[in-house]
Structure formats: C-alpha cells, structure tokens
C-alpha angles and dihedrals in degrees: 000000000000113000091244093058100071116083086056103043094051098041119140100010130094120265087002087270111158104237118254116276094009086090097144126221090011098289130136137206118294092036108288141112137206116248126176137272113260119270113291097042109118126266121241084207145310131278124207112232116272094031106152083317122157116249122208144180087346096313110173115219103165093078106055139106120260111268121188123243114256120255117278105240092063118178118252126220147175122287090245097053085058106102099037088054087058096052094052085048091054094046096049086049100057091044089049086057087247094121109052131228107249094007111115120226117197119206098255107047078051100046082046086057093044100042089241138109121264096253101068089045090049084052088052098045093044078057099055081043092067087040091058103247106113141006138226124252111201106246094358109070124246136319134219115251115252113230139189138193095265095057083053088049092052091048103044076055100049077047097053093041084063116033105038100068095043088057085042095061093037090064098061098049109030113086115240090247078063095064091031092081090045082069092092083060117066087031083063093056090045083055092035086053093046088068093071085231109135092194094046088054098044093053091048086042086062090047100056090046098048092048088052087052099047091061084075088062081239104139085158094056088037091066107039089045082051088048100049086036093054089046086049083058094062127104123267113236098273095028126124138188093271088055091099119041139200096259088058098050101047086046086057095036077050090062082059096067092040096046087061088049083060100048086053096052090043088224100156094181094059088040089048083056101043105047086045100052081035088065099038098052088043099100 
C-alpha cells in the first residue's frame, strides 16, 4: 500500500486495520495477493459466469462459458509479480484449451477465477492482445483468436526459415560437450509430456528450444523464434484440451533427444529432418 494511501484506507477502524473479509482488489496483509496455480492443476470446483464477480466499465458477464474455480491452497506473491503471474496463468490456460477459441472473457469473471482484482487481469489480457492471442470487444471483455490449419502450417514454415539453418550451422561449430548439457533438457520435456499437461510441456518444449538457439549469441533470433514458438502453442479452432494426448506429446518430446543425437554427430541431413517433421506436428 503507498504511503499516501493510509489514513483512508484505514478510516474509521481501529488501528487502520482493513476489516476481515473486506480485503479490496484480492490482496492480503503484508501486500500480497493470491493468485492461482498454473493450467493443469485440478479444479476444486466450477463457477457459472457473473458469481459475486466484480463489474467494471460495462463489462457483460451473463454471456460467457463456465470456467473452474481455481485449487484452495493457492501461492501467494508479491504485489508487484502480480501481473506477470496473471499473464503466465492465462497462457497456460489457453494452451491447456481452457480458454476457448472464439469464446469472450471479461476482467472480472477472470480476476473471480484467479482471487484478484480486474485490473491486473485486464493488464494481463491487454498483454496477450499485443501477442496476438486474443482481442478486445468493446464493453465485454476479450476474446480468444480463432485459428485454422493454415495459420499452424504458416507458422510450423516461418519456424523452420529460421531455425533450421541456425541449428544447421550450429552443428557444425558447436562441440558435442556442448550439446551434451543440453541433455537435461530434452529429458525434462519427455517427463513434462508424460504428465499428459499440454501447458507443462509446452513451457518445458520452449525451454529446450530456446536453450538450443542461444548457443548462436542471438538474443534478437531467440526471441522472435520464442514468439512465433509460443503462438504455434496455441489451440486450433475445435480443439480442446484432450486434442492432443499424452501419446502425441512424449513422441514429439522424443524428436528432442534425437535431435541432440543429431547435433553431436554433426548429420545434417538427419538434423534438417528432424527439426522439419518436429514444427509441422507441432500443433
């Protein structure tokens, strides 16, 4: 709380202590706020759409899909990771196929979900606007991107125009103890896809990509390749969170490993392949 906030937030009670369960915009003493586990975690329970949530500037809440609540036991952070925490939520939420394609979200349904206030979650969704993810309707909130195969199929291209001759010339100058420690790695996204989760192994997936990719001193080309990675990540139009099973993540977490195998034998041929047939059965 700033400084010049607490005479009035603490008028007419004691102590200028804020009354118990009148805590405003989700936080709690000491600064902090509560703010939800990452997709994939499992729901106490579901909410409908407009329970006990906030509305702001016109904000319709009658209209919009189910979302669950999110788990008891919910970390807390600091005030100032708040928003940032919202925006990894909400990503792991679209990759998880929690937030729909077409469907619209307003703030506060969202900030219900997540234990906040709306301002933080309008932060967040004005974020994943500029990313491309969703897009803002005018007094209703945001709505989720619809996207086709072709749009996949551009993607997995501008992918492989970038990254394959990078990894290409990596593998003819980096030394194979080089690739060795990148071994973790891709070990990591074979465990992260045996959990079923689509949003834990897309989060170790980037990992293990950008890791390959720094090893060029490229922070400009790590960035872009993460952007149009993360956007690659993102549901089809029809698709839910089952569209992708377990089966199919740990067989592409799988190409990761061999992929390295390739890089230390320096068989171009073999890397060329494998990062190809790895972006287009990404989706």
């Amino acid at each position: 709380m700033k400084q010049g906030a607490q005479g009035s937030a603490g008028a007419g009670v004691p102590g200028g202590e804020v009354p118990r369960g009148e805590v405003p915009g989700g936080e709690v003493p000491g600064g902090q706020v509560r703010v939800p586990q990452q997709a994939g975690a499992a729901d106490a329970g579901r909410v409908r759409p407009g329970a006990d949530a906030e509305v702001v500037r016109g904000e319709h809440t009658h209209s919009e899909p189910v979302l669950p609540v999110a788990p008891r036991g919910r970390p807390v952070v600091q005030r100032s990771s708040v928003r940032g925490q919202i925006v990894d939520a909400l990503r792991a939420a679209l990759v998880a196929g929690d937030l729909r394609p077409g469907e619209v979200y307003s703030a506060p349904v969202l900030g219900e979900r997540f234990g906040v206030s709306a301002t933080p979650v309008r932060e967040a969704m004005q974020q994943l606007a500029l990313e491309g993810a969703v897009e803002v309707v005018p007094n209703r909130g945001f709505r989720v991107v619809e996207r086709g195969a072709r749009e996949l199929a551009e993607l997995a291209e501008v992918r492989a125009l970038i990254e394959v001759p990078v990894m290409l010339r990596l593998a003819r100058t980096v030394p194979a103890e080089r690739w060795a420690e990148l071994r973790p790695l891709a070990e990591a996204t074979v465990r992260a896809a045996s959990s079923g989760c689509r949003a834990t192994y897309a989060e170790s997936d980037r990992g293990f990509h950008r890791a390959v990719l720094s090893l060029s001193g490229n922070e400009q080309l790590v960035q872009i390749a993460e952007d149009l990675h993360r956007r690659a990540q993102w549901p089809l139009v029809g698709s839910g969170p089952g569209m992708r099973g377990r089966a199919d993540l740990v067989a592409d977490a799988h190409e990761h490993t061999a992929l390295l195998d390739a890089l230390i034998a320096r068989d171009l041929d073999v890397v060329r392949a494998l990062v190809g047939e790895h972006f287009a059965g990404a989706g």
